[in-house]
C-alpha positions as CSV (number, residue, x, y, z in Angstrom):
1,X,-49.3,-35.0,53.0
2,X,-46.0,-36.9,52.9
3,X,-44.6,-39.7,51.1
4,X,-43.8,-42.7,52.8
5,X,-41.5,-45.0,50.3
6,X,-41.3,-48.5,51.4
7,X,-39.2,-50.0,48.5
8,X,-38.0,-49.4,45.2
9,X,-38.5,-52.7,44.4
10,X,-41.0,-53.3,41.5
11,X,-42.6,-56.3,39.2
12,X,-42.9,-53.7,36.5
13,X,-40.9,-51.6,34.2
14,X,-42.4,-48.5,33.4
15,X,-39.9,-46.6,31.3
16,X,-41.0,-43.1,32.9
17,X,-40.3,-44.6,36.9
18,X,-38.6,-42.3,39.4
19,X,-37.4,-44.9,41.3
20,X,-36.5,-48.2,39.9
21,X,-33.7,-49.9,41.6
22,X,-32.3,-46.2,43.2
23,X,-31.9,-47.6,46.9
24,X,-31.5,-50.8,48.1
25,X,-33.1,-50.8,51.4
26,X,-36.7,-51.5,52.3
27,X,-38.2,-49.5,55.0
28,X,-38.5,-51.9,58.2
29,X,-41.0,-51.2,60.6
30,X,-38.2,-51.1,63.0
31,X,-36.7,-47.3,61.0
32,X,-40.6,-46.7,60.8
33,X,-40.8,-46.2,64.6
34,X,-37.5,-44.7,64.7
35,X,-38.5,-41.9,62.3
36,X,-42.4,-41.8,63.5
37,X,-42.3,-38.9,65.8
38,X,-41.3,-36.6,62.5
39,X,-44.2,-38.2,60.7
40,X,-46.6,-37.3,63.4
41,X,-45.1,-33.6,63.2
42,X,-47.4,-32.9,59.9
43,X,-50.7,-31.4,60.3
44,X,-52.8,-34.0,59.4
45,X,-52.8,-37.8,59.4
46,X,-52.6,-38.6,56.3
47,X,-50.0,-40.4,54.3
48,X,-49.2,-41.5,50.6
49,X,-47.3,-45.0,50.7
50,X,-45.0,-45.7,47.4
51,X,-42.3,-47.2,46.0
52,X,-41.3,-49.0,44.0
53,X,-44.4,-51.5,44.1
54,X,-44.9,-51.2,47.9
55,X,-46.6,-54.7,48.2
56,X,-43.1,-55.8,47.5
57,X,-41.8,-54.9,51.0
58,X,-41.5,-58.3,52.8
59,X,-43.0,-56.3,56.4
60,X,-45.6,-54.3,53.7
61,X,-48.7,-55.6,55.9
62,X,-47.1,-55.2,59.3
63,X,-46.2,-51.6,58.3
64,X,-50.0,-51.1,57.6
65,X,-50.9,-52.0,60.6
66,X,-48.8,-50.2,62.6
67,X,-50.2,-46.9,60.8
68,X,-53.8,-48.2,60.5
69,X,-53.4,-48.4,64.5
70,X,-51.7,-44.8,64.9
71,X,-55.0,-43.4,63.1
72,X,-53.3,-43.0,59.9
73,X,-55.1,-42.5,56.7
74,X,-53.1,-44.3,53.7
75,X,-53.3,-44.2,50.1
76,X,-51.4,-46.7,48.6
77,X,-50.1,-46.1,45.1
78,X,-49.5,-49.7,43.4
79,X,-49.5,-51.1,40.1
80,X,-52.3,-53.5,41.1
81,X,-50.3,-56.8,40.4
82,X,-50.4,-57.8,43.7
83,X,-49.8,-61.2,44.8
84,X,-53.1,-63.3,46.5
85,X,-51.1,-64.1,49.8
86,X,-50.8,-59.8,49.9
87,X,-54.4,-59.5,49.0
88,X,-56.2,-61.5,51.6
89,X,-53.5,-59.9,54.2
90,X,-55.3,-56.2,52.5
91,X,-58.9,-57.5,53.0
92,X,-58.0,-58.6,56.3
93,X,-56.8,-55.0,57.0
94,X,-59.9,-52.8,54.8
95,X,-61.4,-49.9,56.8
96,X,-62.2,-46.5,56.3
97,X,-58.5,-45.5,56.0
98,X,-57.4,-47.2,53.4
99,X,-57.4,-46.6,49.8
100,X,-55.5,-46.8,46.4
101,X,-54.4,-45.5,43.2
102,X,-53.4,-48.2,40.7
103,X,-50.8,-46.5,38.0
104,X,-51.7,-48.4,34.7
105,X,-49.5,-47.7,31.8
106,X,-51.5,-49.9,29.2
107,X,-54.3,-51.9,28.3
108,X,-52.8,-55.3,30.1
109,X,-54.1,-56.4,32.7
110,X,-52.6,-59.4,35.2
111,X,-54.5,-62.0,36.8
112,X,-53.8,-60.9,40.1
113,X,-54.5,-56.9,38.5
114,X,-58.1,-58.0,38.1
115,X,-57.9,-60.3,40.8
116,X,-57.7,-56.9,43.4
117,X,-59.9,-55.0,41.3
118,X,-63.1,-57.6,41.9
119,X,-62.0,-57.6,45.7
120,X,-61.6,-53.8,46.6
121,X,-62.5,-52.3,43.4
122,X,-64.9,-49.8,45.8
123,X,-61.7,-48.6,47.2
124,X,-59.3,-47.9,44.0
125,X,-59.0,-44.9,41.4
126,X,-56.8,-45.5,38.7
127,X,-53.9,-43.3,38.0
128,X,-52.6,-42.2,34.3
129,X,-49.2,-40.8,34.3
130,X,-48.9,-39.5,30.3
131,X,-45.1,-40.0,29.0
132,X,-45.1,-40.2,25.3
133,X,-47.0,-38.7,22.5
134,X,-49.6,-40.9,21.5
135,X,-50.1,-42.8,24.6
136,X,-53.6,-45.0,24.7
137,X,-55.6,-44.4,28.0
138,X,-58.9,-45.4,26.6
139,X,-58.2,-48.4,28.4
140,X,-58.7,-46.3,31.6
141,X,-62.6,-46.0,31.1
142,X,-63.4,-49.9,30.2
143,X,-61.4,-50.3,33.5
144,X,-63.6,-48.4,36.1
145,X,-67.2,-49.5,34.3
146,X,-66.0,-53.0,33.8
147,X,-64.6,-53.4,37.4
148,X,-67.1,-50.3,39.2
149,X,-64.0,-49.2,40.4
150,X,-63.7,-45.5,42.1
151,X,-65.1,-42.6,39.6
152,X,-62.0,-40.6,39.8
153,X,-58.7,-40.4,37.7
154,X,-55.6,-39.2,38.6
155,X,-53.6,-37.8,35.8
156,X,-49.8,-36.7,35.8
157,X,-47.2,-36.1,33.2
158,X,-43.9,-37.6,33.1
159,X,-41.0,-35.7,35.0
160,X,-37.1,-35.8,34.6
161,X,-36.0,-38.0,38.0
162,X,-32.4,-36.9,39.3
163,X,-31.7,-40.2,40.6
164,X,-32.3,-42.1,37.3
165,X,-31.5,-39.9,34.6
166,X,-32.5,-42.4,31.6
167,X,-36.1,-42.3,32.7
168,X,-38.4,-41.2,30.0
169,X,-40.1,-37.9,30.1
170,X,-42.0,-35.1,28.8
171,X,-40.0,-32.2,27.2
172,X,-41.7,-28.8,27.8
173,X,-41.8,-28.1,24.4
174,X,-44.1,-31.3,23.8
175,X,-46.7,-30.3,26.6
176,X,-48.8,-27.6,23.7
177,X,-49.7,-31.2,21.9
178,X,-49.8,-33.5,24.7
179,X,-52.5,-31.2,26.4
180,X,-54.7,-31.8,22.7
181,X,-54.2,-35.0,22.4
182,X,-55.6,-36.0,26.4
183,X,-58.2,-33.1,26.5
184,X,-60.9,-35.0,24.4
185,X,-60.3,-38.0,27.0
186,X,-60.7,-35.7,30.1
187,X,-63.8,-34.6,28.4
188,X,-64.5,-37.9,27.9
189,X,-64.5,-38.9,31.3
190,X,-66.0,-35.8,32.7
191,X,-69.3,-37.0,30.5
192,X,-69.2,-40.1,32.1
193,X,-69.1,-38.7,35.7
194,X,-64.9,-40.0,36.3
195,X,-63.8,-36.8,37.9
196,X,-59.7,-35.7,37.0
197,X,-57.6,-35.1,39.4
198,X,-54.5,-33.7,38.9
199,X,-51.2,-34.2,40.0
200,X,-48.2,-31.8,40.6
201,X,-46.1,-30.5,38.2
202,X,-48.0,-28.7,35.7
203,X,-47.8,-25.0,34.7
204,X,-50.8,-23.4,34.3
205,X,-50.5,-22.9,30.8
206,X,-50.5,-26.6,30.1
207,X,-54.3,-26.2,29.4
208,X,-55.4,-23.4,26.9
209,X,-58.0,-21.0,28.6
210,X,-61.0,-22.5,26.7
211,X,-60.1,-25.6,28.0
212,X,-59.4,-24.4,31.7
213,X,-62.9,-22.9,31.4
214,X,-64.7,-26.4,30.4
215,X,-62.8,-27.7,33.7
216,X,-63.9,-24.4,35.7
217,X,-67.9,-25.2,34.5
218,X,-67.9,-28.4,34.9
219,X,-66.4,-28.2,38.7
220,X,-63.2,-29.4,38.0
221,X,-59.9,-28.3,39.8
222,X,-56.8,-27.4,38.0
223,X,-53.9,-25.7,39.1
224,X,-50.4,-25.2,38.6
225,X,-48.9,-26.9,41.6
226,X,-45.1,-26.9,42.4
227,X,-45.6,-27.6,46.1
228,X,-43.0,-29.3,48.5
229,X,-44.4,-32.7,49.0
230,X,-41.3,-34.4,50.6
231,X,-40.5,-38.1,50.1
232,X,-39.4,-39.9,52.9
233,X,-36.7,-43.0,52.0
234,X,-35.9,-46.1,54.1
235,X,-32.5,-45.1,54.5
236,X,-34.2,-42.4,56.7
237,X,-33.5,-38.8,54.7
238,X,-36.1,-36.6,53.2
239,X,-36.0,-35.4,49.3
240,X,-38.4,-33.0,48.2
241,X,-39.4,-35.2,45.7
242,X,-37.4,-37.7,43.5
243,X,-36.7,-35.2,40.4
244,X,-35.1,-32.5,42.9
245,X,-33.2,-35.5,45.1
246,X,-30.3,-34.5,45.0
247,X,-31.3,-32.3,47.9
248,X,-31.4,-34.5,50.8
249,X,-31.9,-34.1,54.7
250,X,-31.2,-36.7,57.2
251,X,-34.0,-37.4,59.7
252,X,-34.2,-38.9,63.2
253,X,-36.5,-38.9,66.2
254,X,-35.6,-35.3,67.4
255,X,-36.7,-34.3,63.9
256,X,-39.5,-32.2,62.8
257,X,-41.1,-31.4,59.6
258,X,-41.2,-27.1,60.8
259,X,-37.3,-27.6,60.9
260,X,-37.1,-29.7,57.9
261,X,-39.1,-27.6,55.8
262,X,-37.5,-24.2,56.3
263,X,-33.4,-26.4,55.7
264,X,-35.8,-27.4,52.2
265,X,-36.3,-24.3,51.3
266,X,-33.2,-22.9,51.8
267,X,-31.6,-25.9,50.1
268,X,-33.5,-25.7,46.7
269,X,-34.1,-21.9,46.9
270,X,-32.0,-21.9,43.6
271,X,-34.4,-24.2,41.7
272,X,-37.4,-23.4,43.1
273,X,-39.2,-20.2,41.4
274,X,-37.9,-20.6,38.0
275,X,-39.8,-20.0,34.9
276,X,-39.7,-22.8,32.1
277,X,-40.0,-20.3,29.1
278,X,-38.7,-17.2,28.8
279,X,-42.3,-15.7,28.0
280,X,-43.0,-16.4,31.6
281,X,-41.3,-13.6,32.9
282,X,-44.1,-11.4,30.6
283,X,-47.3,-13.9,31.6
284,X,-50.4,-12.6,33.2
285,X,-50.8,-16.0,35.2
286,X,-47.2,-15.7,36.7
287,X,-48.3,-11.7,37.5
288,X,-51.8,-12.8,39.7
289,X,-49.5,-15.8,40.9
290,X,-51.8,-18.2,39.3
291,X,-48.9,-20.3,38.3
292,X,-46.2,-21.7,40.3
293,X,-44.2,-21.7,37.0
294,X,-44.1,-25.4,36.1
295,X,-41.6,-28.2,37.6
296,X,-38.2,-27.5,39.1
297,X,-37.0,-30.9,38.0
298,X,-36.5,-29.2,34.8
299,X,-33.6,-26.8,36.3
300,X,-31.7,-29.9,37.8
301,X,-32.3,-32.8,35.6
302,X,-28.9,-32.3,33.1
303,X,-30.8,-33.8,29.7
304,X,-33.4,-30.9,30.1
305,X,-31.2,-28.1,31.3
């Protein structure tokens, strides 16, 4: 499932953001065309849509509709604060195809925040993306009983970005506490039916076992996932993902994502595979290919290398 990034344009400043301010452009629906036939080369029809804040985008609803009318399914990743104009324009819109993940970073919320949540509240999951020791994501739980929004969470950790290398982010050495400090909220929500979902990046010995086994009994997935998700820009060229974009393919209507792929691989062949610690080379998970050894962005980014 790609990523289609509309803007880097955002209202907020979160200090752990891949993108803010990187590229200039805005994707037109105009490139969108242009570039569709490699979209439709994927397998399924599916598509994340970020930025940035992708509301932002001045053609943000017309580029909805053209996808909505090519039988796309979209999950929009937004920090909620989205303007009323944008949100009638989104209600206009709402069918089975649409959904979202609102990345909340603290316990504020705007007008317009709450505003969406009382309108499609049915249709959003909140995402957590942990960056700091300490962080408070009770906040998290009032949300989605207060607002009966989706019973999911989507939880990351904070990655080294290549294009902005002052963004804030997990070292690997802090990821033994961070895992104790957010493993009695997971539990948390697990007891309150919000099912965790978790995004790429983590090696699978983030978790201790007794806590992978809680997940395991209680029918939650985790996994170490490394996987080549690829972000597509509006300056039309394809990044594996923003820590690793320094590897960058150009893309055109006679492109495919086969082709595209296999120059990826090749491209990042040198990153890609590497262990974090050096007790990975001796690690039963790495031996029953379990783990997928953590994030790459750690073998590029130059503060964590």
């Amino acid at each position: 499932m790609p990523n289609l990034i509309l803007t880097s344009s955002c209202n907020n400043k979160c200090a752990y953001c891949f993108t803010n301010g990187a590229f200039l452009e805005d994707l037109t629906l105009k490139n969108l065309k242009e570039i569709s036939p490699f979209i439709s080369s994927f397998q399924n029809k599916k598509l994340n849509i970020l930025g940035g804040e992708p509301s932002l985008n001045p053609e943000f609803i017309t580029i909805l509709q053209y996808l909505l009318s090519e039988e796309y399914e979209l999950l929009i990743f937004t920090n909620g604060d989205i303007s009323p104009s944008i949100l009638v324009q989104l209600q206009g819109l709402m069918c089975g195809g649409l959904e979202f993940v609102v990345n909340r970073t603290d316990n504020l919320l705007t007008a317009n925040t709450i505003r969406f949540y009382k309108a499609l509240g049915h249709r959003i999951k909140i995402g957590l993306t942990i960056f700091k020791s300490g962080q408070y994501v009770q906040h998290a739980l009032r949300e989605i009983e207060e607002y009966r929004l989706r019973k999911a969470i989507r939880i990351g950790i904070a990655l080294p970005s290549y294009v902005l290398s002052s963004n804030t982010f997990l070292s690997r050495e802090a990821y033994p506490q961070i895992s104790n400090e957010i493993f009695p909220f997971l539990v948390e929500c697990i007891g309150k039916g919000i099912r965790p979902e978790f995004d790429c990046g983590f090696p699978y010995c983030f978790f201790t076992d007794e806590q992978k086994d809680f997940f395991r009994d209680n029918a939650v997935d985790f996994a170490s996932n490394c996987g080549l998700i690829p972000d597509i820009l509006p300056n039309q060229t394809v990044v594996p993902c923003f820590p690793l974009a320094r590897f960058t393919t150009g893309i055109d209507r006679k492109s495919s994502w086969a082709i595209t792929k296999d120059e990826m691989d090749v491209s990042i062949a040198g990153v890609r595979g590497k262990s974090l610690y050096e007790a990975c080379s001796a690690c039963e998970y790495m031996e029953s290919l379990q783990c997928s050894k953590g994030c790459a962005a750690f073998h590029v980014h130059p503060a964590s290398s």
